[in-house]
Structures are given as C-alpha cells and as structure tokens.
N, C-alpha and C positions, 0 to 999 in steps of 0.2 A: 504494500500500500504506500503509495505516495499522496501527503496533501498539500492541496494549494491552499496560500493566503496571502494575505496581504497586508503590509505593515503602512498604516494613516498618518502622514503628519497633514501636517494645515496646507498645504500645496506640493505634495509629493502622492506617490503612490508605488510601493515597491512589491512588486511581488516575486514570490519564492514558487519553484518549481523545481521538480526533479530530473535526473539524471541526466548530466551538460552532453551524453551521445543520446540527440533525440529518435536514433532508430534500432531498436529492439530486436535483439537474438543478430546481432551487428557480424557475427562467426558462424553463423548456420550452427552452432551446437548444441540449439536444443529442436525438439521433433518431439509429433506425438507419436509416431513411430518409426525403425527403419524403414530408409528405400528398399522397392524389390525390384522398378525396373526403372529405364528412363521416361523422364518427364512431370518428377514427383516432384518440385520442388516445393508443393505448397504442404509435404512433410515436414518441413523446415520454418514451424509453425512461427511469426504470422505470416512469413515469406507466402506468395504466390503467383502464379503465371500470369502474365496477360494478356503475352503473344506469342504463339509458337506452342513448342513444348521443353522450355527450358530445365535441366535436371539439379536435383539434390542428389551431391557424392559425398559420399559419406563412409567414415569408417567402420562402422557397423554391418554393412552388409553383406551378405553373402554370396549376389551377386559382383561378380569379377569387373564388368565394363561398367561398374559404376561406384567402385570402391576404390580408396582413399588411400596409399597414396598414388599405383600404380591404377589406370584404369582403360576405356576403350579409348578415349580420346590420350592417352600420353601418360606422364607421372611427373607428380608436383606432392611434396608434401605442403600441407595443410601452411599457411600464414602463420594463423593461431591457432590452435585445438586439433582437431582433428577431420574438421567439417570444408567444403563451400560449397558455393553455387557456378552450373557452368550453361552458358548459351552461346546461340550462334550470333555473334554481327553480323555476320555477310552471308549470305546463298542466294545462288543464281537464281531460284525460280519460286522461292518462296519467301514470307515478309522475314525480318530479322525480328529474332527473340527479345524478348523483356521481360523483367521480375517486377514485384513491387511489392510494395510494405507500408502500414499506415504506422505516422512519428508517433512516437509515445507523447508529444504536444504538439500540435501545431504550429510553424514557423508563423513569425508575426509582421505583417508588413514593416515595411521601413526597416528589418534590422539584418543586418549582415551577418552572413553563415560563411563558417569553413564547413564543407561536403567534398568526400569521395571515397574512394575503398582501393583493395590494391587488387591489379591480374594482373594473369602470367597467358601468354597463347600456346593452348595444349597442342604440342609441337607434333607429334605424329599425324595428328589427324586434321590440321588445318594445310587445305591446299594453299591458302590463304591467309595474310596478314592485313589488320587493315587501321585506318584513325575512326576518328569519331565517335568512339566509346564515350557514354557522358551519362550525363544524368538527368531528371526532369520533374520537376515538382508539380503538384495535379490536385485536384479536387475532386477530378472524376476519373479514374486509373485508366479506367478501359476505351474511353474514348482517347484520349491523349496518347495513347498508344498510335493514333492518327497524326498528331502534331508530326512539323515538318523541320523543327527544333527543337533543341535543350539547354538548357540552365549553363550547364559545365557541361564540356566535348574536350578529348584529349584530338589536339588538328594532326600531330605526326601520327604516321603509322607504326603499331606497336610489332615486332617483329619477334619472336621468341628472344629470350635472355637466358635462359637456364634456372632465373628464379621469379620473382613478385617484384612488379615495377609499384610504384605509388601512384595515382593520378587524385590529384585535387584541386580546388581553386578556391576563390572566394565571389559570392556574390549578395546582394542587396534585396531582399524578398520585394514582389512588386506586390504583391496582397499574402493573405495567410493561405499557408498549405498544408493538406490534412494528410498525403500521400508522394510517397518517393516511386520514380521507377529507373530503372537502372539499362542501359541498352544502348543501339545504335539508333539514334531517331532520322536520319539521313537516309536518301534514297541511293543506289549502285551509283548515281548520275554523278551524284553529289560528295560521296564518299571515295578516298584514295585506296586503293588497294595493291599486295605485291603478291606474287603468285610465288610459290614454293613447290614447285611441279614433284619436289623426290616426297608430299605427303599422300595421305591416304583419301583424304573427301575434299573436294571442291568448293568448300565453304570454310570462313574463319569463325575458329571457335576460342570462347576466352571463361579461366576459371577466375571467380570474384569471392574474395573475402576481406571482412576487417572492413564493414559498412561504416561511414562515421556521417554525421550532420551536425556541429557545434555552431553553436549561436558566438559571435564574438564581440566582445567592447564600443559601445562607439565612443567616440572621442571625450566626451562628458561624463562615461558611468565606469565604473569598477566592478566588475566581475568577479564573485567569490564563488569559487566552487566547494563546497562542504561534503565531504567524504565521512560517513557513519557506517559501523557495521548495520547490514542491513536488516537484523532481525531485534535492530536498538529502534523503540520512538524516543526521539531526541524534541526537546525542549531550548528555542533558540529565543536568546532574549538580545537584541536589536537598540543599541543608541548611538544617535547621532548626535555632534555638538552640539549644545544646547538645543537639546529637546527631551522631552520626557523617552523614558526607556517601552521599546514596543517587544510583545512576543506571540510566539506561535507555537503549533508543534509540525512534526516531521518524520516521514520512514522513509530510510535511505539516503545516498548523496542526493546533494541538493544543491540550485544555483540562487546566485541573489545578485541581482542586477540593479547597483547602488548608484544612484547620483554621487559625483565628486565630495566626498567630504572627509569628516575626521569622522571614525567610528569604532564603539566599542563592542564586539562582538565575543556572546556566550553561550556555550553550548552543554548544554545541563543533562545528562544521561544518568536511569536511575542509579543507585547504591553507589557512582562513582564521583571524582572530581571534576568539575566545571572545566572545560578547554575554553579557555581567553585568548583573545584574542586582538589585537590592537591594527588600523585598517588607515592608511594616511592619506591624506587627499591626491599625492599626484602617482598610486598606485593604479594599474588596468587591468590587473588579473592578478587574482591570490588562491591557491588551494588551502585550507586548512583540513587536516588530517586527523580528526577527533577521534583517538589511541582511549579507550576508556583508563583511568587508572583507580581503580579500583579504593573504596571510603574501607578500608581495616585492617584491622591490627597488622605491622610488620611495616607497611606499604610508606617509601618515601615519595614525596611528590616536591617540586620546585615549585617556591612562587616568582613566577617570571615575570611579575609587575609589581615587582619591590624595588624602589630608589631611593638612593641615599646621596646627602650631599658627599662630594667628592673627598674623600679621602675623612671622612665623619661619620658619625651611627647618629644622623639626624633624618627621619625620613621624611622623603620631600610629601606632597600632597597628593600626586600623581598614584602613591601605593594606597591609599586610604581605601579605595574602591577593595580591589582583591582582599586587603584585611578586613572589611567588613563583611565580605563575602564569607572568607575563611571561620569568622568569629559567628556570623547565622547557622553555619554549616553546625559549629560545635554546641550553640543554643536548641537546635534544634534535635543534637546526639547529645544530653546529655552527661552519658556514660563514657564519652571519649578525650584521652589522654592523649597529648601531643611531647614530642621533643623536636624544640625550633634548633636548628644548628645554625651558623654562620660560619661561610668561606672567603676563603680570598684567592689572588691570582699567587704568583711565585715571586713578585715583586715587592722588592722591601724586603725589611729583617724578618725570620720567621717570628722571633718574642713579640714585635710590635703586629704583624697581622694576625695573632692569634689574638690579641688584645681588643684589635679591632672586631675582628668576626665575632669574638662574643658580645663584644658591645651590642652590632649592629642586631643580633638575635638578641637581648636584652630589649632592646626599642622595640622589635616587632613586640614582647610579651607584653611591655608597659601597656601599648596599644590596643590589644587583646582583651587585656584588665581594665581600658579604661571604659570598653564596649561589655563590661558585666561578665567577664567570664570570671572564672575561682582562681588563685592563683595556684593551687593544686592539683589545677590540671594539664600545668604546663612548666615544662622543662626548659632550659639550655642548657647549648654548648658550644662554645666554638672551636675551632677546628682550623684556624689560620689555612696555610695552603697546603693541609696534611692530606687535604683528598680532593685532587682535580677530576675531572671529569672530563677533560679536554685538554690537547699540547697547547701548555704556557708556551708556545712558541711564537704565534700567531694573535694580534689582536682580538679576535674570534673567539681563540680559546680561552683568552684573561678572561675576556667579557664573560662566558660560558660561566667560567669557574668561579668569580665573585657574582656569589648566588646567597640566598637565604631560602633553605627548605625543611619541612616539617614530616617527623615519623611518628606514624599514628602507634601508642604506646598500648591503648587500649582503646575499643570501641563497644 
C-alpha cells in the first residue's frame, strides 16, 4: 500500500507519492505464472501486448526457445534478475510489436521525466538491425499503437554488442499519462535498417529490461526520495522555515517534490528512532535512507543535530529540536535509561579532548533535566578521541567522529 497526501501551507501545496520508478515489475520478475510458449508477455503481470505477439523469456520455463539465458532468438543473460521482455521492430510484412504497462501514477503535465530501459539485439535470429526503438506515453494503449510517433526514439541503428546498451532521454509531459508503451512507432519508410544476411529470420528483434520512468526536479523544487522498508508504515512529519510542522503517513519509498527552501525532515517508524533529517534551499535531489535503529536496550544511536560552539560544551540552539525530540521519546518510555557519551576528533591533547567530550555530554544531560527528565536516568561519559568511527585523516572523518551519542541502558 502506498498513500497519497498532501502537506497545506497558506500558498503551497506539496504532495507525497510513491515509488520515484513510476512503472511496475520494471524487470519482468514477477508473473502470475511461467511462460509455456511464445507470445505470453502479458504473464509478466501488469506487462501486456498491444501489437503483434510480443514474448515473456523467462527463467522459469521449461520451454527451451523461450528461456533465459540461452533461447530461440540468441542468448543474453538477464540485465537484472532473471526475466525480460523480447519483440520484433522491424518485419517485412507485418506491423512491428509493442508492450505496455499502466504507471503506478500518472505522469503530470508540465513536469519533466527521465524514461527508458536497456536492449541488446538477439543476434542469431535478427536478419536485421534497426533505430527507432522509443517509447510512447498514451491514454489509450491500443489505439496509439497507430500513432506515427514517440516521446523518446533511439535515431542510430542498434546493431548487436555482445551485451545491454542503455537508451534514454528526457522529456516534458504535454498533458498527464496513464500508460507506457515500449516499440518501434515508425513505418519501414521511415525507419533505418542494416541487414545481417549470416542471421536466421528477416526481421529485427530486440530483448528489453530495467523499464525506468522518473519524474525529475524543475529548477524551483527539490526532490526527496524517501527509501523505507517496505513492510514499515512510516510517519513523516514535514517543516518548512517558519511554518508550523505538517505530517502524514506512508508504505514504502516515497517522493516529495518541495519548493526551494530550508526544511526539516522526520521520519518516525514504530518501536525505532526518528531519521532526521536537514534539507537546504539550493539542494535538487536528496535520497534519504531511513535504516530503522531500533528504541532498546544495548542499541547506540548518534545524535546528528547536536552543535556546539566551536571548541566549547555550549550548545548552540540549532540542537534544541533533536533534544526535545530525544527527551518526548524518554517521557513517553518511562522505564528507559540512557548513557550520553561525548567524542572528539584526534586533534588536540588527548587529556584536554577527553575533558571536552565529557563536558559536551554533561550539556546534553543538563538539557534533558531541564525538559523534566530524572537525573537517574541518565548517564555520562566521555570518551575524548578513544573511539573514532571514521579516519581522522580526512575532514569528513573529524566531522564524523566529534559526535555526541546515547546507549539505551535500559528500556
């Protein structure tokens, strides 16, 4: 289950939707069951024909000229998995083949997509090489199968390589599209072709997988892709500078297509820690990777929005958020016991960054205590630069290593 919604400010409107590849079973690996002969591709569920009799090869079957990797048309192993889909572009006396697939959302006018997938030309059995392989977005599959153009066409002629070429491009949706189809939309007239006279049949044929359609940035918005396991419903709570904090809920990755600004993003998964998030205005694209880390006993977790004046255990105002975070978390458990550590980088005397680091874990506690927790339920220690996490070699790794993180002692 994926949901959609939508987060209201006073003149915005952002909506959240899932998965940034909007076209489904993108590898042919999944089917409601194996091929038995050619022409099956609409086993490659929601994959299906719309012209010709294009085929689903597949590793599963136990037919020979249609299995995976060696088959009637040549041998290719698989892009990814195990799976694809194979038709003809070109034949002398009949139309050329097409697949198609409706997007798991609709493409939205006005917004710019990267689309395409990768072939290779099944080299035994194409007498033929040819261009014009493209793509075609539709509303109505099986009429458009008549259009006399596509979206995205690869113009040179693909000629066998030995492996998977890529073809892709970018384009601008002229209205919203509910349907992909994948083909030669080109007449013989219109289309290049080379002849390869040592093959086996008089027509070019081409194996496709690794279907892709991603919606991309326009110049004004920032693109978050949000990656969750996908048997988590996550809880996303949304703020933008000065404005009150918006939330939702979520199964699966998910995209969020933000106007330019400063934002703070949180992703709340049951029994675990919150993944924070911080999002800067002249950002275009960000994955965040929400890794659950588990709320109990043993478990240490970093807080990564903890600052401190430079070279001081004063924390600036910027950490307040996360510690009030931290500090609901323990209001709300409780039975749970913390021990706050503070680190340092390798710079400096070891006696004085041991010094520091407990200080700086002392300020997070004071802050803790001043938000009503028991001072019995929390620990320090510091730890100067006795445990890196990362080579003091590299600004990087300083930054990494002068952290302040908390182990949950009991919960």
């Amino acid at each position: 289950m994926r949901t959609l919604f939508c987060f209201l400010y006073s003149y915005l409107c952002v909506c959240v939707a899932g998965a940034q590849n909007l076209v489904p079973n993108p590898g042919f690996e999944q089917y409601d069951r194996c091929p038995t002969k050619y022409g099956e591709i609409a086993r490659a569920v929601p994959w299906f024909g719309v012209r010709g009799t294009p085929d689903f090869l597949a590793a599963c079957t136990s037919n020979s000229a249609i299995k995976t990797p060696g088959n009637y048309f040549g041998s290719m192993v698989a892009h990814s998995g195990g799976n694809y889909a194979g038709l003809a572009s070109y034949h002398p006396t009949v139309p050329n083949e097409m697949i198609a697939v409706k997007l798991s959302r609709p493409l939205r006018k006005g917004k710019r997509y990267r689309a395409g997938y990768w072939l290779s030309l099944a080299y035994s059995y194409s007498g033929y090489a040819s261009n014009n392989m493209g793509l075609r977005f539709s509303n109505a599959p099986y009429a458009d199968t008549l259009a006399t153009e596509a979206h995205l066409r690869m113009e040179n002629i693909l000629d066998y390589t030995g492996g998977w070429t890529l073809f892709e491009g970018v384009f601008r949706a002229d209205q919203d599209y509910q349907y992909l189809l994948i083909g030669n939309f080109y007449t013989k007239e219109r289309s290049k072709l080379k002849e390869r006279p040592f093959a086996a049949a008089s027509s070019a044929y081409y194996y496709i997988d690794d279907v892709f359609v991603e919606e991309l940035p326009d110049s004004n918005e920032i693109v978050v892709s949000i990656e969750v396991p996908a048997t988590i419903e996550a809880e996303l709570h949304l703020k933008a500078e000065g404005e009150q904090e918006q939330q939702g809920t979520f199964t699966g990755d998910t995209l969020l297509h933000l106007p330019k600004r400063r934002y703070r993003v949180e992703i709340h998964t049951p029994g675990n820690y919150p993944v924070i998030e911080d999002i800067v205005p002249d950002s275009t694209a960000l994955t965040i990777k929400a890794q659950p880390q588990p709320l109990k006993k043993g478990e240490t977790i970093v807080l990564r929005h903890i600052y401190f004046d430079f070279d001081k255990a004063t924390l600036k105002k910027a950490s307040y958020e996360e510690l009030d975070l931290l500090a609901d978390i323990m209001r709300r458990n409780p039975s749970m016991r913390i021990l706050i550590s503070g680190h340092t980088d390798n710079v400096g005397r070891s006696d004085y960054n041991q010094r520091l680091s407990l200080a700086r874990a002392e300020a997070v506690r004071s802050y803790l205590l001043s938000k009503g927790i028991a001072p019995r339920r929390i620990e320090v220690k510091g730890w100067g630069m006795e445990r890196p996490i990362a080579p003091n070699d590299t600004e990087e790794g300083r930054a990494l290593n002068r952290r302040v993180e908390f182990t949950i002692l009991d919960f």
